[in-house]
N, CA, C and O atoms as CSV, one atom per row, in Angstrom:
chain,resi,resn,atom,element,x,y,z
A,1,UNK,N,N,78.777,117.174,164.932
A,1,UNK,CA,C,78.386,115.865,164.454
A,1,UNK,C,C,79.652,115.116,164.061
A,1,UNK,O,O,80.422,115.664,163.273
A,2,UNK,N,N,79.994,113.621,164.661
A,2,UNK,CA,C,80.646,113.002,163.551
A,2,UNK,C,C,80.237,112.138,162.909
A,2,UNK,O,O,79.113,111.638,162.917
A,3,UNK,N,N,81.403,111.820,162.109
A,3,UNK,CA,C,81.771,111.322,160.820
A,3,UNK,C,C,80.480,109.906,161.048
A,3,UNK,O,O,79.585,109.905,160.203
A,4,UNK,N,N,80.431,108.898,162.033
A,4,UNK,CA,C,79.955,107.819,162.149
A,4,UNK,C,C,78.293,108.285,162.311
A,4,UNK,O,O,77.385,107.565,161.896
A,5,UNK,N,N,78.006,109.915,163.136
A,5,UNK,CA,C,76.611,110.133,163.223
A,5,UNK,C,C,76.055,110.460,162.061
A,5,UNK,O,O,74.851,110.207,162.029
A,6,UNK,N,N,76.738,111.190,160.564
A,6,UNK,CA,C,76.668,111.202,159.412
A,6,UNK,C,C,76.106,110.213,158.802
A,6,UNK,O,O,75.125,110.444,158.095
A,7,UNK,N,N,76.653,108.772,158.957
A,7,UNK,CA,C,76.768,107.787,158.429
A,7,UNK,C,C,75.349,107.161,158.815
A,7,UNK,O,O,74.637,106.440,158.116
A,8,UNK,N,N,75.152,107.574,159.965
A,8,UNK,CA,C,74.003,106.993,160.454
A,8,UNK,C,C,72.368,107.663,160.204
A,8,UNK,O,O,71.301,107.213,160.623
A,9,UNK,N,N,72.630,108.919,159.348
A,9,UNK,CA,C,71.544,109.494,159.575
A,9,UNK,C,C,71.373,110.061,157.689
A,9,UNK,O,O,70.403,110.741,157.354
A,10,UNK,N,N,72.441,109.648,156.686
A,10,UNK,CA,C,72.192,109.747,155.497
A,10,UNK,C,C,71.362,109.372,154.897
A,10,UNK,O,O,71.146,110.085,153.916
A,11,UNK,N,N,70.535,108.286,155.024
A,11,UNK,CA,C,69.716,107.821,154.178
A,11,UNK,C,C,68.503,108.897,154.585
A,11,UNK,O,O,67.933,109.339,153.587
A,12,UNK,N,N,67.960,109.442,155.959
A,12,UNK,CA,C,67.317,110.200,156.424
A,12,UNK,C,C,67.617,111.643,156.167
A,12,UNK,O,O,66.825,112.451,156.651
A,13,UNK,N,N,68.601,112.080,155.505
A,13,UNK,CA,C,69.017,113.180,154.475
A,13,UNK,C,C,69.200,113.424,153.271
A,13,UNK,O,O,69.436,114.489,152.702
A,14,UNK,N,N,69.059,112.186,152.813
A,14,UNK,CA,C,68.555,112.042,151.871
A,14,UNK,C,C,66.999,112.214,150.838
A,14,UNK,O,O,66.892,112.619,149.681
A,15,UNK,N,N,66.034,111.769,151.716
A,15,UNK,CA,C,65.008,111.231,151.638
A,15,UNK,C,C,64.183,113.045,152.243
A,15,UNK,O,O,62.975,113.270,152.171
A,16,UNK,N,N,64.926,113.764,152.626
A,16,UNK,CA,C,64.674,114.666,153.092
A,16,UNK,C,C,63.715,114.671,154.146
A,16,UNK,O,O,62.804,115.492,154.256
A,17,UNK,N,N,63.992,113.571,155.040
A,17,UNK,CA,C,63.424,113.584,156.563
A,17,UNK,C,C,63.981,113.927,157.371
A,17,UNK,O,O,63.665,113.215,158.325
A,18,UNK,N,N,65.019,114.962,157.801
A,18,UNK,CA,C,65.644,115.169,158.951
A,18,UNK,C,C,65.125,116.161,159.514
A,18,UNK,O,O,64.410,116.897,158.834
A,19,UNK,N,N,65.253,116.327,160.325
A,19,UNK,CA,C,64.770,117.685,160.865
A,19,UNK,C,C,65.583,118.657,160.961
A,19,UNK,O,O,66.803,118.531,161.062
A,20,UNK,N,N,64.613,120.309,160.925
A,20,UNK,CA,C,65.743,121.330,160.658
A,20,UNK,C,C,67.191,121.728,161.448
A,20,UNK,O,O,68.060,122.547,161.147
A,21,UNK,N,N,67.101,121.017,162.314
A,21,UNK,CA,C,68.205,121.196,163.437
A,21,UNK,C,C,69.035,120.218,162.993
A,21,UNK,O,O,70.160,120.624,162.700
A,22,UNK,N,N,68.798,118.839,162.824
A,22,UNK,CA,C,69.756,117.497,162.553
A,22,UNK,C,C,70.310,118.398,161.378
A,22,UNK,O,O,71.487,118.745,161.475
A,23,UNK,N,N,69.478,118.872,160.118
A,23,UNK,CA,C,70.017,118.808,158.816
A,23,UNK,C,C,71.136,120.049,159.092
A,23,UNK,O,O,72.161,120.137,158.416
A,24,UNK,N,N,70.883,120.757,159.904
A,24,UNK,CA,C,72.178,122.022,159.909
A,24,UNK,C,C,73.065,121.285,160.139
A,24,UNK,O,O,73.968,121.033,159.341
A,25,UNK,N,N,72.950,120.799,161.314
A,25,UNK,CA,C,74.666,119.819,161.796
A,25,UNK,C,C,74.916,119.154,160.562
A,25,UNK,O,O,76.007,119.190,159.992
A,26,UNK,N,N,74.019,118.612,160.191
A,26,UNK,CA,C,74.737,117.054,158.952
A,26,UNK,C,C,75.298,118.499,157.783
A,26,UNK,O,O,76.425,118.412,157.296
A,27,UNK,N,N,74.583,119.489,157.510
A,27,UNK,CA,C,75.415,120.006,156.419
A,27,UNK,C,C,76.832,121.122,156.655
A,27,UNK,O,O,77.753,121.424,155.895
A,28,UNK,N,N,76.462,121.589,158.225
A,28,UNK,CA,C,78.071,121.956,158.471
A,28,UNK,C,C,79.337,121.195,158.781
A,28,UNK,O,O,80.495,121.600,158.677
A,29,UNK,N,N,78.817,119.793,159.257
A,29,UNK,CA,C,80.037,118.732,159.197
A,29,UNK,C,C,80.332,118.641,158.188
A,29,UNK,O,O,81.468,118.179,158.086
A,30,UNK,N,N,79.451,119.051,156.497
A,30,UNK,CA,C,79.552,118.549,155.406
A,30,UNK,C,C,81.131,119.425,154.618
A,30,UNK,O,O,82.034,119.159,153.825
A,31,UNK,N,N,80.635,120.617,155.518
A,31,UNK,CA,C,81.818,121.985,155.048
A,31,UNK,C,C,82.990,121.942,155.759
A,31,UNK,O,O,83.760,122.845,155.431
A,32,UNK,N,N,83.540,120.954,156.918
A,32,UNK,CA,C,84.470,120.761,157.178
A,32,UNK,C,C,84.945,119.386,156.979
A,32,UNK,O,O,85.903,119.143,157.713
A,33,UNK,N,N,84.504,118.168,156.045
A,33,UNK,CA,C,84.751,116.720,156.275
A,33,UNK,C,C,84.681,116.066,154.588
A,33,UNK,O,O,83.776,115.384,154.108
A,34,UNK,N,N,85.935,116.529,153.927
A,34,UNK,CA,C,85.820,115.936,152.668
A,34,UNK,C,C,85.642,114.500,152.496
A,34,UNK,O,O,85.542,114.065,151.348
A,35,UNK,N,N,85.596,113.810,153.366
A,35,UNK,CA,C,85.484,112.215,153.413
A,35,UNK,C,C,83.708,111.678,153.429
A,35,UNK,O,O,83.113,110.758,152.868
A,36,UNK,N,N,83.248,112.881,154.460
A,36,UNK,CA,C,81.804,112.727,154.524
A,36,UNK,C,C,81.193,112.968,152.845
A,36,UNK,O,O,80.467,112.270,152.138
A,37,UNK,N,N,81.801,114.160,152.646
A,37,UNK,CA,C,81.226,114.773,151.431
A,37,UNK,C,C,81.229,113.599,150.051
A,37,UNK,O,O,80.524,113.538,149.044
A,38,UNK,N,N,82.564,112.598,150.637
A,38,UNK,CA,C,82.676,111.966,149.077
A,38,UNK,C,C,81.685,110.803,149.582
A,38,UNK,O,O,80.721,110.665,148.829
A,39,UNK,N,N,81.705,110.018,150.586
A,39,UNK,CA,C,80.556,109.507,151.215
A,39,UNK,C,C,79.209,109.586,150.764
A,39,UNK,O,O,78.463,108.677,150.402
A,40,UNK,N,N,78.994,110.922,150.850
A,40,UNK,CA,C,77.106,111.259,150.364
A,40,UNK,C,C,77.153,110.905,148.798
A,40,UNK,O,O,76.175,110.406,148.240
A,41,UNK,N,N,78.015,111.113,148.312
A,41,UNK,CA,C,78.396,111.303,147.026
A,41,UNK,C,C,78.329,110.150,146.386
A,41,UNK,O,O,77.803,110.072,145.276
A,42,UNK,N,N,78.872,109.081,147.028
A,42,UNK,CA,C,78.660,107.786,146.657
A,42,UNK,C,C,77.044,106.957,147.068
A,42,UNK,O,O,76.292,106.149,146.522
A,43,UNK,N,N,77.094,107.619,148.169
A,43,UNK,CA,C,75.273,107.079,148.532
A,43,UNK,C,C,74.343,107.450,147.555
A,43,UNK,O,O,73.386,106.736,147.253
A,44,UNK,N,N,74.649,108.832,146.910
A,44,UNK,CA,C,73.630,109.165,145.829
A,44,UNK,C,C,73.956,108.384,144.451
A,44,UNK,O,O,73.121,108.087,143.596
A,45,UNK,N,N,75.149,108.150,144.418
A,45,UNK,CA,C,75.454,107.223,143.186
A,45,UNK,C,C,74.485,106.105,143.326
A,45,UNK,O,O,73.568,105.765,142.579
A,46,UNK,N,N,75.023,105.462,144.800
A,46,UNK,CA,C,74.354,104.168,144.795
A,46,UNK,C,C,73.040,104.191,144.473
A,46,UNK,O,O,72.727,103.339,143.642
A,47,UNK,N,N,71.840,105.157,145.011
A,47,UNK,CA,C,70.609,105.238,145.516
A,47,UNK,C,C,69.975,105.423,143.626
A,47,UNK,O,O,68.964,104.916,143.141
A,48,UNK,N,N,71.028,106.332,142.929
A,48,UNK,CA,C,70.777,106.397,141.317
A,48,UNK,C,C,70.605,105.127,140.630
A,48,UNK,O,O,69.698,104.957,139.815
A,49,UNK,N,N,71.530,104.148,140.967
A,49,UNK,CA,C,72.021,103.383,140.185
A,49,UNK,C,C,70.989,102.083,140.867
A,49,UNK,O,O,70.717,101.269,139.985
A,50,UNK,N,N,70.432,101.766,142.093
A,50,UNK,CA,C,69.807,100.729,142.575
A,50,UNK,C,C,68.485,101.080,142.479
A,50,UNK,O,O,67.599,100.290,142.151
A,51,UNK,N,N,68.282,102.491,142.815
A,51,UNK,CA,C,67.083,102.972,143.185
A,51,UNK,C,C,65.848,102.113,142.281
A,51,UNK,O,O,65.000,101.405,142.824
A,52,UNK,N,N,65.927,102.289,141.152
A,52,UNK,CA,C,64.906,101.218,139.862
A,52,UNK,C,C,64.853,100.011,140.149
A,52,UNK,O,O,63.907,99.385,139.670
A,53,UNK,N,N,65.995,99.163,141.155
A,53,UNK,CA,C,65.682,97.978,141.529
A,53,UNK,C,C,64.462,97.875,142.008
A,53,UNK,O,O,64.039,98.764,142.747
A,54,UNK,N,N,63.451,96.460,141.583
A,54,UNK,CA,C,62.403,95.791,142.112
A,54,UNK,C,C,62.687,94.507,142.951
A,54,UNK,O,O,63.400,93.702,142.352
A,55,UNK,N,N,62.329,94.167,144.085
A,55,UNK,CA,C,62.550,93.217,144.517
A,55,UNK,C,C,62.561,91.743,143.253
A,55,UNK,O,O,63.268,90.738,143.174
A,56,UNK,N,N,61.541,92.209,142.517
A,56,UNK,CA,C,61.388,91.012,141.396
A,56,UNK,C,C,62.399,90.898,140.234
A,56,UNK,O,O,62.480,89.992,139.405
A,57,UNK,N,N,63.256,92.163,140.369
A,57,UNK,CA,C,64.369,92.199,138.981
A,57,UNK,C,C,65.746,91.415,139.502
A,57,UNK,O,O,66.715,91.508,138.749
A,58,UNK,N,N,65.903,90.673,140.696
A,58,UNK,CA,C,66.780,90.417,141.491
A,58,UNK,C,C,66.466,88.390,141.271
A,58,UNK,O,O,65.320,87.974,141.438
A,59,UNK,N,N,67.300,87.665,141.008
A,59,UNK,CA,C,67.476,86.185,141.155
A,59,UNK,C,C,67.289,86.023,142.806
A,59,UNK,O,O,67.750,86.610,143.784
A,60,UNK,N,N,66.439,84.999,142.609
A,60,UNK,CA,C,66.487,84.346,144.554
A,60,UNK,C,C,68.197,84.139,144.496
A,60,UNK,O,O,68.436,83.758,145.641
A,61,UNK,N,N,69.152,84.177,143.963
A,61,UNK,CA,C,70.265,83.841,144.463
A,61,UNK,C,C,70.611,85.115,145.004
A,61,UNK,O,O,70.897,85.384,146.171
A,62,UNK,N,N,70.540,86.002,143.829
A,62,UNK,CA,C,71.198,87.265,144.640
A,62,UNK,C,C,70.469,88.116,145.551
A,62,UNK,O,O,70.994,89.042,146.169
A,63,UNK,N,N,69.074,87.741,145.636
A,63,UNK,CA,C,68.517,88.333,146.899
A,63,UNK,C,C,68.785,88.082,147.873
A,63,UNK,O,O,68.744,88.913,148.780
A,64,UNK,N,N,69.315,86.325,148.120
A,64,UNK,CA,C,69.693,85.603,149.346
A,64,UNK,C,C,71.419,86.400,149.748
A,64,UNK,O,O,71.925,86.774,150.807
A,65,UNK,N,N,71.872,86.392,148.396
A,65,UNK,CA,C,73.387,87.096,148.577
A,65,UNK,C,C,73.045,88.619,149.738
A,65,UNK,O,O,73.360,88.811,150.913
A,66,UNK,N,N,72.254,89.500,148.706
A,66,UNK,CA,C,72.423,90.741,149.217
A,66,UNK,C,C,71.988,90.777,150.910
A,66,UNK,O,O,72.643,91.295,151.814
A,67,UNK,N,N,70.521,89.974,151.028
A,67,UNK,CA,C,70.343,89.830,152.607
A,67,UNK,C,C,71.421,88.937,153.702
A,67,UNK,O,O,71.497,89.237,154.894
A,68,UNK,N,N,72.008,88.107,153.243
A,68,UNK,CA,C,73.214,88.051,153.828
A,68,UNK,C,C,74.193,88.979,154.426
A,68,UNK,O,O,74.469,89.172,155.610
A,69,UNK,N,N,74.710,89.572,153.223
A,69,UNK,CA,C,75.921,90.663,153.521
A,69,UNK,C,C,75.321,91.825,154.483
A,69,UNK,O,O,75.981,92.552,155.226
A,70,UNK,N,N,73.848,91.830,154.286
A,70,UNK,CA,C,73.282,93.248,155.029
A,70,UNK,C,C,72.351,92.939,156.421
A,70,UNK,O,O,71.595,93.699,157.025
A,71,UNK,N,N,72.702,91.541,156.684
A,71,UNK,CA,C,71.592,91.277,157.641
A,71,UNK,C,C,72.389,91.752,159.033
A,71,UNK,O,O,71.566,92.063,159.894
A,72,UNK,N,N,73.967,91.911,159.543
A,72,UNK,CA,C,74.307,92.110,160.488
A,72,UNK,C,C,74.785,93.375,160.132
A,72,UNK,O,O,75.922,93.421,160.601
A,73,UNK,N,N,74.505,94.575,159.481
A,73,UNK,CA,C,74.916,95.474,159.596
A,73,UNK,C,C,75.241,96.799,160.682
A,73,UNK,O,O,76.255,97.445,160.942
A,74,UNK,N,N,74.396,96.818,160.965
A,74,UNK,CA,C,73.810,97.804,162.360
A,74,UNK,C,C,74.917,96.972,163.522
A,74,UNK,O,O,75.149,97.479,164.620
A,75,UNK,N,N,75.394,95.948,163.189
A,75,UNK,CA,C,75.699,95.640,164.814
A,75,UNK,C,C,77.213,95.478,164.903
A,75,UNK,O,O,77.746,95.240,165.987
């Protein structure tokens, strides 16, 4: 697995949807790729720290902000 297929499939390893085959690869890349590792590390920060967000605890300004920055992501 690399580093970018990691990236692409964390939130789905998270959430503990991967399947048993994906999740071996994602966790033996994990034992050779300290960058991945600090990576997850920060996704779980993030996912801690936003996770309680409600769409309604958010200002129409900064909802418009955040869908901005995230609307071309994937591409």
């Amino acid at each position: 697995m690399t580093c970018n297929e990691l990236v692409e499939l964390v939130t789905e390893y998270l959430e503990g949807a991967l399947p048993d085959s994906e999740r071996r690869r994602f966790e033996r890349h994990l034992k050779e790729c300290p960058n991945c590792v600090t990576y997850l590390e920060q996704m779980r920060l993030a996912v801690r720290a936003l996770g309680g967000l409600s769409q309604d605890s958010l200002s129409p300004e900064a909802r418009d902000q955040l869908m901005s920055a995230f609307q071309d992501w994937k591409r």
